[in-house]
MDAnalysis code that builds the backbone (N, CA, C; Angstrom):
import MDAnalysis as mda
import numpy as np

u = mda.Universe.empty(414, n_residues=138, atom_resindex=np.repeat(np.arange(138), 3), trajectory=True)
u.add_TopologyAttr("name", ["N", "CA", "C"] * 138)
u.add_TopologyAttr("resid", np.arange(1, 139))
u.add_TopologyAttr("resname", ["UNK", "UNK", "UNK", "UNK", "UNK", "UNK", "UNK", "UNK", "UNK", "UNK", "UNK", "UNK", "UNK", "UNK", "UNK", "UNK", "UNK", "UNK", "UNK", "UNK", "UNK", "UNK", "UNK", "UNK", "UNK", "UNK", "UNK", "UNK", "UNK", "UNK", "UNK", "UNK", "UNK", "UNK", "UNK", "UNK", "UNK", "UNK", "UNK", "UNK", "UNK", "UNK", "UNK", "UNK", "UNK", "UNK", "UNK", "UNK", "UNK", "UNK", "UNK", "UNK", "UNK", "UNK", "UNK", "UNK", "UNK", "UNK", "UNK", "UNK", "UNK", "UNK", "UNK", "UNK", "UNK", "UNK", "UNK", "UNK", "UNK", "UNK", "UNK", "UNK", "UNK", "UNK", "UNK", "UNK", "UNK", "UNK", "UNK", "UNK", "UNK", "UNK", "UNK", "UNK", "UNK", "UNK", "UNK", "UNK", "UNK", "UNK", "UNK", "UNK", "UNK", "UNK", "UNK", "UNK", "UNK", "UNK", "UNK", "UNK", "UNK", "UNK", "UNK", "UNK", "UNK", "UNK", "UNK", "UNK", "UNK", "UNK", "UNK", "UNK", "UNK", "UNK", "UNK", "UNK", "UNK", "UNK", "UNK", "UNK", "UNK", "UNK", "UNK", "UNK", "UNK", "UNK", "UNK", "UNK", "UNK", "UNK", "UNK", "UNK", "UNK", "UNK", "UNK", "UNK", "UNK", "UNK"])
u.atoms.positions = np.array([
    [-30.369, 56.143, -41.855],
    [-30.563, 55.124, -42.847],
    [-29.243, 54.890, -43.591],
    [-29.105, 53.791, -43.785],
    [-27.513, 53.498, -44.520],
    [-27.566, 53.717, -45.935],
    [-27.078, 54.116, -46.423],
    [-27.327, 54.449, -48.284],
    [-26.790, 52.521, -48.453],
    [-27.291, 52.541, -50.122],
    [-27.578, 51.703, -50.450],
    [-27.016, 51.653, -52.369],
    [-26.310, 50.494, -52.289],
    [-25.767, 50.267, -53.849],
    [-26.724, 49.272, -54.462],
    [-27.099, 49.698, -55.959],
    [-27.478, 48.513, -56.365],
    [-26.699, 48.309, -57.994],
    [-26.350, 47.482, -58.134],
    [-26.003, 47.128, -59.501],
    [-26.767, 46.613, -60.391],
    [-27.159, 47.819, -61.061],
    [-28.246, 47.072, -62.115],
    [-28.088, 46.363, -63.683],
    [-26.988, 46.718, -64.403],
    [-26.195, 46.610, -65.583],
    [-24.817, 46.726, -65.336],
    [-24.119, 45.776, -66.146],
    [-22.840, 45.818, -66.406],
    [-22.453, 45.381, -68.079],
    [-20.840, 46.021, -68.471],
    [-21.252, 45.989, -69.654],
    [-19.005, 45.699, -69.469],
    [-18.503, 45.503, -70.530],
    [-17.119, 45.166, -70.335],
    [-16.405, 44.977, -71.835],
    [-15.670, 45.595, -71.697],
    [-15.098, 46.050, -73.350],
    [-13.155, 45.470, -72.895],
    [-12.827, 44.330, -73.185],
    [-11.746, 43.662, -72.659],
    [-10.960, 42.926, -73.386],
    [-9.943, 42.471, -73.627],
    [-9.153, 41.342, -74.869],
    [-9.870, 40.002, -74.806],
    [-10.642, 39.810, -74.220],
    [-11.097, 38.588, -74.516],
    [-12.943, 38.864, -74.851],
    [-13.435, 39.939, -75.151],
    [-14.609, 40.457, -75.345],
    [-15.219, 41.210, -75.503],
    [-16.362, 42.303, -75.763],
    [-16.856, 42.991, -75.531],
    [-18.216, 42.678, -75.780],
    [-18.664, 43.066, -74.586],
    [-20.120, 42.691, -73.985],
    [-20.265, 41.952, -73.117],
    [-21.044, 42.224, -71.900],
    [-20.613, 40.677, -71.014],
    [-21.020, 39.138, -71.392],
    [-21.413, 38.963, -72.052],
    [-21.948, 37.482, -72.830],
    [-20.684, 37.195, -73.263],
    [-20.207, 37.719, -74.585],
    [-18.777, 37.726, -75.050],
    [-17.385, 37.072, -73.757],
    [-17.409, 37.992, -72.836],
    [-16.258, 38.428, -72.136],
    [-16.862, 37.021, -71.364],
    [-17.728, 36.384, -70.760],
    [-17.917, 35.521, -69.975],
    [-17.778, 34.205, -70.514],
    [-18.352, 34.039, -71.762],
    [-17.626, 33.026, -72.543],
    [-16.721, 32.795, -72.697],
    [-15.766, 33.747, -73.294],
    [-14.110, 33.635, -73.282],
    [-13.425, 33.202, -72.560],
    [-13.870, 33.868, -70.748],
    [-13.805, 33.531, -69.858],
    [-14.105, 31.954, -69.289],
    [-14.786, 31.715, -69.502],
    [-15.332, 30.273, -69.325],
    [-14.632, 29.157, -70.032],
    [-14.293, 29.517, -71.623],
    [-13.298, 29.067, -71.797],
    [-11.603, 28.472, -71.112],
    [-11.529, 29.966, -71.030],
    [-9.986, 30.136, -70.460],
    [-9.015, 30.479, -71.551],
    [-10.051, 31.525, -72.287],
    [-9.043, 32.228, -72.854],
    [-8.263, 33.049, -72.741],
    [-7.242, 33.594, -72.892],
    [-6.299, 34.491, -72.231],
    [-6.051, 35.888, -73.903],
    [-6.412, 37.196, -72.889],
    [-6.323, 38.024, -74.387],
    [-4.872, 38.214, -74.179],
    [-3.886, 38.004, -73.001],
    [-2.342, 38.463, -73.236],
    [-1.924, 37.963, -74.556],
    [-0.943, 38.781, -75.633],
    [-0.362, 38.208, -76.454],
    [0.783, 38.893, -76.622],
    [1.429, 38.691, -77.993],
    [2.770, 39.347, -77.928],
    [2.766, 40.443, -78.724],
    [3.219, 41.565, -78.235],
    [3.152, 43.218, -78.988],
    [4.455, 42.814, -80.229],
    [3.306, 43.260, -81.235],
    [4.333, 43.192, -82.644],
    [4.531, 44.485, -82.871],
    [5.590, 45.071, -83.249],
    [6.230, 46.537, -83.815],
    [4.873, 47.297, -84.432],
    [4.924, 48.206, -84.259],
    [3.890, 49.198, -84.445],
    [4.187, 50.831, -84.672],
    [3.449, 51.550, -85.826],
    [3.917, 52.589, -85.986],
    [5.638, 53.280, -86.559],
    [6.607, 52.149, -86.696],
    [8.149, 52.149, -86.676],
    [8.516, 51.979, -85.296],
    [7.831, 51.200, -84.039],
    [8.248, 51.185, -83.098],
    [8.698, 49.872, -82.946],
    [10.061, 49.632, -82.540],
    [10.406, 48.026, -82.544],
    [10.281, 47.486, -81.091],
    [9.992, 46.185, -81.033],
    [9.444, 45.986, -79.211],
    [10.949, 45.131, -79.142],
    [11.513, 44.598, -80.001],
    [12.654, 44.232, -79.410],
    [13.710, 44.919, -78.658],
    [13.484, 46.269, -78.003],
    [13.837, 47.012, -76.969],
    [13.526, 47.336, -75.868],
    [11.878, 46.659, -75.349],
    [11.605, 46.371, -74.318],
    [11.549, 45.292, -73.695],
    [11.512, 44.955, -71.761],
    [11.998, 44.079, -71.484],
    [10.458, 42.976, -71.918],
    [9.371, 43.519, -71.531],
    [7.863, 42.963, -71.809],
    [7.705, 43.248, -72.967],
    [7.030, 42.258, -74.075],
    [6.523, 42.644, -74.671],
    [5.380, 41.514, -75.100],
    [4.546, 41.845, -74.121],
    [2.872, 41.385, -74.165],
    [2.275, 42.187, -73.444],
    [1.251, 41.955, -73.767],
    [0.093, 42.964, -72.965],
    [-1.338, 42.297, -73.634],
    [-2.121, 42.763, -72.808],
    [-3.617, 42.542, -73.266],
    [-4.593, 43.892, -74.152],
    [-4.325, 43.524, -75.126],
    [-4.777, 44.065, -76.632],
    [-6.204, 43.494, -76.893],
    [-7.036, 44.496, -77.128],
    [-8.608, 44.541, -77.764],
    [-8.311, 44.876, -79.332],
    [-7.793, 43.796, -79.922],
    [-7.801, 43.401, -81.108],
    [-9.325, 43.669, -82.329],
    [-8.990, 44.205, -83.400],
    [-10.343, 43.967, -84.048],
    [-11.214, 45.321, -83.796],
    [-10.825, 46.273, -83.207],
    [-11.806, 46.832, -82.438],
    [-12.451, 48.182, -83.355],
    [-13.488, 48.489, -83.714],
    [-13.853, 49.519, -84.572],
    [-14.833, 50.575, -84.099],
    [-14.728, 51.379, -83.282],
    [-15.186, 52.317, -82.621],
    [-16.413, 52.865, -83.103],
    [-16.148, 53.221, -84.584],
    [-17.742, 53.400, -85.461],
    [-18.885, 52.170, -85.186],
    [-18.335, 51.023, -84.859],
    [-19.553, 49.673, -84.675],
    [-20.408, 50.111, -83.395],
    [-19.840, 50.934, -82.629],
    [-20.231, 51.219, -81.324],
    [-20.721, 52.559, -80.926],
    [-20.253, 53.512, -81.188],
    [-20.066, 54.720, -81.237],
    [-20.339, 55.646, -82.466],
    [-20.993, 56.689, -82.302],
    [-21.298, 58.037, -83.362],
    [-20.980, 59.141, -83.056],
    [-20.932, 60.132, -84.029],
    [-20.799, 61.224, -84.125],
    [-18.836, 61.724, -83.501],
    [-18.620, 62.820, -82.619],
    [-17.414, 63.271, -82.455],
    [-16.543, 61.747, -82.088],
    [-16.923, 60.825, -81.189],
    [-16.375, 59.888, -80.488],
    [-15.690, 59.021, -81.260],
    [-15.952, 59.484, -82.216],
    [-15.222, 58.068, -83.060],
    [-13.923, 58.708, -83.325],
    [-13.922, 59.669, -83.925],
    [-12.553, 60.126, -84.231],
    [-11.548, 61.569, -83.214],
    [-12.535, 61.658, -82.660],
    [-12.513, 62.991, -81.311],
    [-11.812, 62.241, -80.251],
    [-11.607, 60.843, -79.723],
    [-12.003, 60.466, -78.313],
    [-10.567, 59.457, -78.232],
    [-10.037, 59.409, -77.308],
    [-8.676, 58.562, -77.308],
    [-9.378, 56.727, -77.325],
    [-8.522, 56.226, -77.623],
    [-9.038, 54.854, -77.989],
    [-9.683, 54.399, -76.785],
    [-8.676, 54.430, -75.294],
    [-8.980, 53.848, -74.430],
    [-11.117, 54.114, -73.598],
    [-10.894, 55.611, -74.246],
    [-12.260, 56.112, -73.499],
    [-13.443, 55.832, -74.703],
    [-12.881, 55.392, -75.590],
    [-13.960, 54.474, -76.749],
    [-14.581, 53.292, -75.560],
    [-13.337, 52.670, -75.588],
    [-13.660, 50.984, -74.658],
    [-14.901, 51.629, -73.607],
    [-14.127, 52.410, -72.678],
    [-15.012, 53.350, -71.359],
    [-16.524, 53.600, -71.950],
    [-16.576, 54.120, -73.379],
    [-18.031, 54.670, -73.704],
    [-18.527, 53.407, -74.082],
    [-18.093, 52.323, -74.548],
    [-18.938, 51.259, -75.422],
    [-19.557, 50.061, -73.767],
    [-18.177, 50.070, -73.045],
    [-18.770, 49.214, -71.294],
    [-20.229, 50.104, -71.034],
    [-19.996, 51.266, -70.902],
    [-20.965, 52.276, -70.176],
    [-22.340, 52.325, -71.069],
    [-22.628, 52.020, -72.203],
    [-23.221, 51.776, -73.316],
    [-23.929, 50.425, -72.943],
    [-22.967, 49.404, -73.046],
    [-23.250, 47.930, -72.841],
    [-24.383, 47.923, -71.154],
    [-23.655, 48.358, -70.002],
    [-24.088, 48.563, -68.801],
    [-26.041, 49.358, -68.765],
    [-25.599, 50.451, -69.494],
    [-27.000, 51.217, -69.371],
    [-27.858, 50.312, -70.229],
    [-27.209, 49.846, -70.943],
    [-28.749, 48.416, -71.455],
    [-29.017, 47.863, -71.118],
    [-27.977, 46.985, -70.792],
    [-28.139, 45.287, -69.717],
    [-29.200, 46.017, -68.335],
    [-28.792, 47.794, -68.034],
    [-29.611, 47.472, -66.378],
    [-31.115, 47.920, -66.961],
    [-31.107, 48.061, -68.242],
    [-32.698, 48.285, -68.624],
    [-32.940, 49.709, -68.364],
    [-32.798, 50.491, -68.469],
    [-32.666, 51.856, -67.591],
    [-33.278, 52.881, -68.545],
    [-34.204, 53.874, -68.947],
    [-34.897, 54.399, -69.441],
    [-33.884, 55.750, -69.094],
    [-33.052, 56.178, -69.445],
    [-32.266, 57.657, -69.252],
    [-33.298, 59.140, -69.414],
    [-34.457, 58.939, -69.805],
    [-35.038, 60.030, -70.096],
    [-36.240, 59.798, -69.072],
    [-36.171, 58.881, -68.474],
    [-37.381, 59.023, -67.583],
    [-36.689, 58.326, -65.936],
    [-35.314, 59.000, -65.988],
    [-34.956, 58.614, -64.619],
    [-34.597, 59.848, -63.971],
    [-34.328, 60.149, -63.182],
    [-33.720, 61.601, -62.011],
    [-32.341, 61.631, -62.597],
    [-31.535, 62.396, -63.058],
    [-30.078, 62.147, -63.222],
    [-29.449, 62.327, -62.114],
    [-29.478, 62.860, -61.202],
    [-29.218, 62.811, -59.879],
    [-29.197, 61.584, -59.354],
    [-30.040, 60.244, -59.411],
    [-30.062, 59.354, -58.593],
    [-29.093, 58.206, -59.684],
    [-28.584, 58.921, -60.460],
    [-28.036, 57.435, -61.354],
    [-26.072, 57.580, -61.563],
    [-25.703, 56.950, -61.361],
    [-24.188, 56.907, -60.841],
    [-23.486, 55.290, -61.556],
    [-22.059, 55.867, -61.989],
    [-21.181, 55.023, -63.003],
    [-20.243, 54.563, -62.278],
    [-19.502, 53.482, -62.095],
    [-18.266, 53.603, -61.455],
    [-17.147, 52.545, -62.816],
    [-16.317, 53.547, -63.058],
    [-15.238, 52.888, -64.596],
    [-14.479, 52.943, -64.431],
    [-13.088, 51.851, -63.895],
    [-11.931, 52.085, -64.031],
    [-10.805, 51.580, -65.456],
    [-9.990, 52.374, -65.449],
    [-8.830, 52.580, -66.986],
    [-7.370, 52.417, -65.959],
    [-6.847, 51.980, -66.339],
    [-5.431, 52.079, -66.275],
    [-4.691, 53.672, -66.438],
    [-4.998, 53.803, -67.585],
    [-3.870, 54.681, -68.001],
    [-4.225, 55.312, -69.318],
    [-4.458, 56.192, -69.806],
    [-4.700, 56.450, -71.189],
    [-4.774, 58.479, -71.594],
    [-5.262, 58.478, -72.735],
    [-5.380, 59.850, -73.077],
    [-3.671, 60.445, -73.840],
    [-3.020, 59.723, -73.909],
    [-1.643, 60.151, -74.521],
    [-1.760, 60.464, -75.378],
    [-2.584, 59.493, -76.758],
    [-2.430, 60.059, -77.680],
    [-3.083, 61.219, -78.724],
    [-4.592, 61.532, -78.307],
    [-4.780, 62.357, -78.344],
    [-4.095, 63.898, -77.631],
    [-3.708, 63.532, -76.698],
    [-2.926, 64.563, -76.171],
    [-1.485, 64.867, -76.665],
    [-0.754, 63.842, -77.297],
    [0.343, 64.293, -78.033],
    [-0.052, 64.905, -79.296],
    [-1.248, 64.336, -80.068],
    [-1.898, 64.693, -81.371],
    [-1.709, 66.179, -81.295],
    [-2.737, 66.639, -80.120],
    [-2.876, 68.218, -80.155],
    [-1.593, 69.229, -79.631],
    [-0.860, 68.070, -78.582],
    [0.412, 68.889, -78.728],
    [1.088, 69.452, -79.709],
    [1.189, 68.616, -80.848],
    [1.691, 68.320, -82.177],
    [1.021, 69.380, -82.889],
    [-0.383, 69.361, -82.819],
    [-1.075, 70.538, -83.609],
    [-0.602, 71.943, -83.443],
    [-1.047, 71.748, -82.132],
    [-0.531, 73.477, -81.439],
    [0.944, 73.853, -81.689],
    [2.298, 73.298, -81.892],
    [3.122, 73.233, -81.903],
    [3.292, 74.148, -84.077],
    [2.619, 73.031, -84.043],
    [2.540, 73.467, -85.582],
    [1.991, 74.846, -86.393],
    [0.702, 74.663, -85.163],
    [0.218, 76.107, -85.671],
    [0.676, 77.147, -85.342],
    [1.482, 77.184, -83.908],
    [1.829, 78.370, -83.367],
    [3.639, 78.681, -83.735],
    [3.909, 79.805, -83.503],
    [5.425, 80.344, -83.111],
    [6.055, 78.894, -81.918],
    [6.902, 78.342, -81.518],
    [7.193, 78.196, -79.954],
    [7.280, 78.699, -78.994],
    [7.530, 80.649, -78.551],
    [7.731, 80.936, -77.627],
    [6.034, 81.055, -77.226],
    [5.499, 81.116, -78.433],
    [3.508, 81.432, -78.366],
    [2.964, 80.048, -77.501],
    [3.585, 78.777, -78.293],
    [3.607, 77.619, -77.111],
    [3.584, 77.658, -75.753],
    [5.416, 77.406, -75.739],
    [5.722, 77.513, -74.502],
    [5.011, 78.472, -73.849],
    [4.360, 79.527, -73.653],
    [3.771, 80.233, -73.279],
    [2.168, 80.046, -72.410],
    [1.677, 79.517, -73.531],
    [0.364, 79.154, -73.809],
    [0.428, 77.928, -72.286],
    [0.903, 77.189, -72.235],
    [1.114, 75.904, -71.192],
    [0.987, 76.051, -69.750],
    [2.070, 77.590, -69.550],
    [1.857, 78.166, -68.401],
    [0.458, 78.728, -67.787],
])
């Protein structure tokens, strides 16, 4: 027997939306979320050769999200939890009365997790000696 995909919900957290209603409108439009990266943090963009990108502007993680995730969770895997959020509604899906075994996500990200991961670099760095660091890594 051939296994079998079905797509039951989808959900999309993007610069031109979040939610697929949102994101399809925008879309329909022809709106474009590329814009131009303004200096951030003391970082000046007039030193890179790009400076646009597609930015989820506006975005407040508490509107979406509770408990550790809001302030625990790198920005990008906010977006990841709020699509995956959006998705398990739209497919109607009862999580407590399904097999968890038979239910499967597929989410792709670019690139992310830096900054929480420099955060705690930063921590550990602070709390410890350096050779206790450097150590610790190995």
């Amino acid at each position: 027997m051939t296994p079998r995909v079905v797509v039951t919900g989808m959900g999309v957290a993007s610069p031109i939306g979040i939610g697929v209603g949102q994101f399809w409108k925008s879309a329909l439009a022809g709106l474009s979320g590329v814009s131009a990266l303004s200096a951030f943090e003391g970082l000046p963009m007039d030193a890179y050769r790009s400076r646009v990108a597609g930015q989820i502007h506006d975005f407040n993680a508490a509107q979406y999200l509770e408990g550790p995730y809001v302030e625990r969770v790198d920005r990008y895997a906010q977006f990841a939890m709020v699509a995956t959020k959006e998705a398990v509604a739209d497919s109607g899906l009862r999580l407590d009365r399904e097999n968890p075994h038979r239910i499967g996500t597929m989410v792709g990200a670019g690139m992310g997790g830096m900054l929480i991961a420099e955060q705690e670099y930063h921590r550990r760095s602070q709390d410890r000696q350096p050779a206790a660091f450097e150590n610790s890594a190995a």
